[in-house]
C-alpha positions in Angstrom: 139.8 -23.5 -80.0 140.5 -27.1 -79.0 138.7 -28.9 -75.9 139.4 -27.9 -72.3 142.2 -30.6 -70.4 140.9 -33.7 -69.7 140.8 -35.2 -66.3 143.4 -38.3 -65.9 142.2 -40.9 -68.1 143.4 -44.4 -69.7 142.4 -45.1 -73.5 140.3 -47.8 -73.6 138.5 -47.9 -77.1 139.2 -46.2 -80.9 136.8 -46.2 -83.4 138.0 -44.6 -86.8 135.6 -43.6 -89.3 136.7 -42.5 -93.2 134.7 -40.6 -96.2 136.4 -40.7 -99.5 134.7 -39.3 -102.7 135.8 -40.3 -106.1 134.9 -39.2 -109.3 134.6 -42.1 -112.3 135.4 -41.5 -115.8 132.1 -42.2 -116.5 130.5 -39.7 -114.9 129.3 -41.7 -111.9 130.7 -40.9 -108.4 131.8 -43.4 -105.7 131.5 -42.5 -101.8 133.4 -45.2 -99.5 133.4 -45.4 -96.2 135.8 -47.5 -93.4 134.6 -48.1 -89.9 137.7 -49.3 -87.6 137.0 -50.2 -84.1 139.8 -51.1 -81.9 140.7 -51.5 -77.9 143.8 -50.9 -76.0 143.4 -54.5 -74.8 142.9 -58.1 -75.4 139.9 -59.9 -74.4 137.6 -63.3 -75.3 135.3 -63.6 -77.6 133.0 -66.7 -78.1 133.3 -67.2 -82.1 136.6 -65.6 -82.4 138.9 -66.7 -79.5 140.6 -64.1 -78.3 140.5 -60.9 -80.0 143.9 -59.3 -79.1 145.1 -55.1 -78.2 144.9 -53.6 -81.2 143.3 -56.3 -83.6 139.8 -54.7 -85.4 136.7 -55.5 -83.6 134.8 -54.2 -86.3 136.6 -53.7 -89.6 133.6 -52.5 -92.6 133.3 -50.6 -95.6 130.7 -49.7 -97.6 130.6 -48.2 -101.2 127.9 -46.2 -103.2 128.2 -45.3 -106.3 125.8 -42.1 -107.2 124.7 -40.1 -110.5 124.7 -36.3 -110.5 121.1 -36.7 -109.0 122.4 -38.4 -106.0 120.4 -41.6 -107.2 122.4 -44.7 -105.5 123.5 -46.8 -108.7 125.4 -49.2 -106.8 126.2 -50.9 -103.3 128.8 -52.8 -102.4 129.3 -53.6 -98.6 131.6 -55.8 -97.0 132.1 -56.8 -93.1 136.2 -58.2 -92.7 136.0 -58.6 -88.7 133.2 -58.4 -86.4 132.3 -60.0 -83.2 130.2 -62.4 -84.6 130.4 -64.7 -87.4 127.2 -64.1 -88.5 127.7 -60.6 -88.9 128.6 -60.4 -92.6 125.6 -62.6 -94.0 123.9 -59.0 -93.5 125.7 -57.3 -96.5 123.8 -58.1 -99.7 120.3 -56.6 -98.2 122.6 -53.7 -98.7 121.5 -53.6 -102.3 118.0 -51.9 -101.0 119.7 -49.0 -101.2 120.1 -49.0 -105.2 117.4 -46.4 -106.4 117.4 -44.2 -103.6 118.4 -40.7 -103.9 119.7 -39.0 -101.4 118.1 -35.9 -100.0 115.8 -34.7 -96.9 114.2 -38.1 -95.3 117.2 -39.9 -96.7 117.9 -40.6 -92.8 114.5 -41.7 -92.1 114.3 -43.8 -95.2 117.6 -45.9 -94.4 116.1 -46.7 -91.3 112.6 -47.7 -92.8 114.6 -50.2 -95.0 117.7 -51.5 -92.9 116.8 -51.0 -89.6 116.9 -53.2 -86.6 117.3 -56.8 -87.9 117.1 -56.1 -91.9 121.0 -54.6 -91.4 123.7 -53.7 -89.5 124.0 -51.3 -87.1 127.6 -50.0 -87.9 127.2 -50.0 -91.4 123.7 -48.3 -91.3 125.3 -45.6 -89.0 127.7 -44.8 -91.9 125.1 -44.3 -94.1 124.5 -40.3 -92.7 127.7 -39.6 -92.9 128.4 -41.0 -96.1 125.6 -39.1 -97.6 127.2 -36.0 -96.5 130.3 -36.9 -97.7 128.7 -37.4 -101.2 127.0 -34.7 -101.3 130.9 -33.0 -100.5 132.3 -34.9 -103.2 129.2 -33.7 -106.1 129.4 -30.1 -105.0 131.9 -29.2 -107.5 129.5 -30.7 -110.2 126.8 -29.4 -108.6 127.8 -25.9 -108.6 128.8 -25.9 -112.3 124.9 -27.6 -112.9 123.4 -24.2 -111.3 125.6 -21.8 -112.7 124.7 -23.0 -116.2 120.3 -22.6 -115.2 118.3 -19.8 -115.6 117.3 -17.3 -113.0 113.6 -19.1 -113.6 115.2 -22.7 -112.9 117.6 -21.1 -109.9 114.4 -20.1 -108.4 112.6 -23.9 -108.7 115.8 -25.8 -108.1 116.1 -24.5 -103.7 119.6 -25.9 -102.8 118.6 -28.8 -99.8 121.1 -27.5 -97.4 119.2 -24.5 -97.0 117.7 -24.5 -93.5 119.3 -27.6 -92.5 122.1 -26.0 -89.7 122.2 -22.5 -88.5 125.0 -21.6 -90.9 122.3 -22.2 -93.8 118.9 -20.4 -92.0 116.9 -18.9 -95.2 117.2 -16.0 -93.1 120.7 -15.5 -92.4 123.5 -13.9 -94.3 125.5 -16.6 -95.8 122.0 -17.6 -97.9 121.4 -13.5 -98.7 124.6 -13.7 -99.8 125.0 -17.1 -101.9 121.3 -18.0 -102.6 119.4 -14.6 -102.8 116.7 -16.0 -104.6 116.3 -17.9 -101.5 116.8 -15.8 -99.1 113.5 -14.8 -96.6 114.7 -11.9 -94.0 114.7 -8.4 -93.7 116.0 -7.0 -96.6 117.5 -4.2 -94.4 
């Protein structure tokens, strides 16, 4: 069902936002991601002149590169146009992320490390995102992982997107039927 028709309006501002997954030969995967933000008009900007209709604003990207644990392996960000020229001295502290595995807290932990001042506040916003989009990308290798445990390991190894959105409650039907190991309602 798409969204009710809008009241007259003028486009002012577009931000565009990209996951891609990749899997490496070497058994590594890499997750990028591409923050665009544009306007529908020109206007001055202290360190950069003018910055004209259309022109990026903010141009990033940001690249993790992951194990089959979701362990980061690898960073590499990079800032092409931003407001300010100071803007991409910020991408090396980036590499705080090498180490951490992504999983429950991984929000709270990104903050912890690269909030406020020790980041970027567009690229550390990608960073929820982009771990969904990883965990999109390793699902496939995932999968095949748990269908090759035992009942006794399926049992220990709790998928992490159970209970994280109403679609995955430990109650509901889509867990009974995928994860009934897991599952913790009525068995009526």
């Amino acid at each position: 069902m798409p969204l009710p028709t809008p009241a007259k309006r003028t486009h002012q501002h577009t931000r565009q936002v990209t996951f891609t997954g990749y899997e490496r030969e070497d058994g590594l995967f890499d997750i990028e991601g591409h923050l665009v933000d544009t306007k529908t008009y020109s206007f001055p900007n202290q360190d950069r002149g003018v910055i004209e209709a259309g022109e990026p604003i903010h141009n990033m990207q940001l690249r993790i590169t992951v194990n089959e644990e979701m362990v980061i392996q690898d960073v590499a960000a990079c800032i092409d146009h931003s407001p300010f020229n100071v803007c991409d001295t910020i991408t090396p502290a980036f590499d705080v992320l090498k180490g951490m595995q992504i999983g429950p807290g991984w929000n709270k932990n990104v903050r912890a490390k690269l909030g406020g001042v020790k980041g970027c506040t567009h690229l550390v916003e990608m960073l929820a995102p982009l771990a969904t989009a990883t965990y999109q990308t390793l699902y496939p290798a995932l999968k095949r992982r748990r269908e090759a445990q035992s009942a006794e390991e399926r049992l220990k190894d709790r998928p992490a997107m159970i209970d994280g959105c109403h679609a995955m409650d430990s109650a509901g039907s889509l867990v009974k039927e995928r994860w009934p190991e897991h599952y913790v309602g009525d068995e009526a």
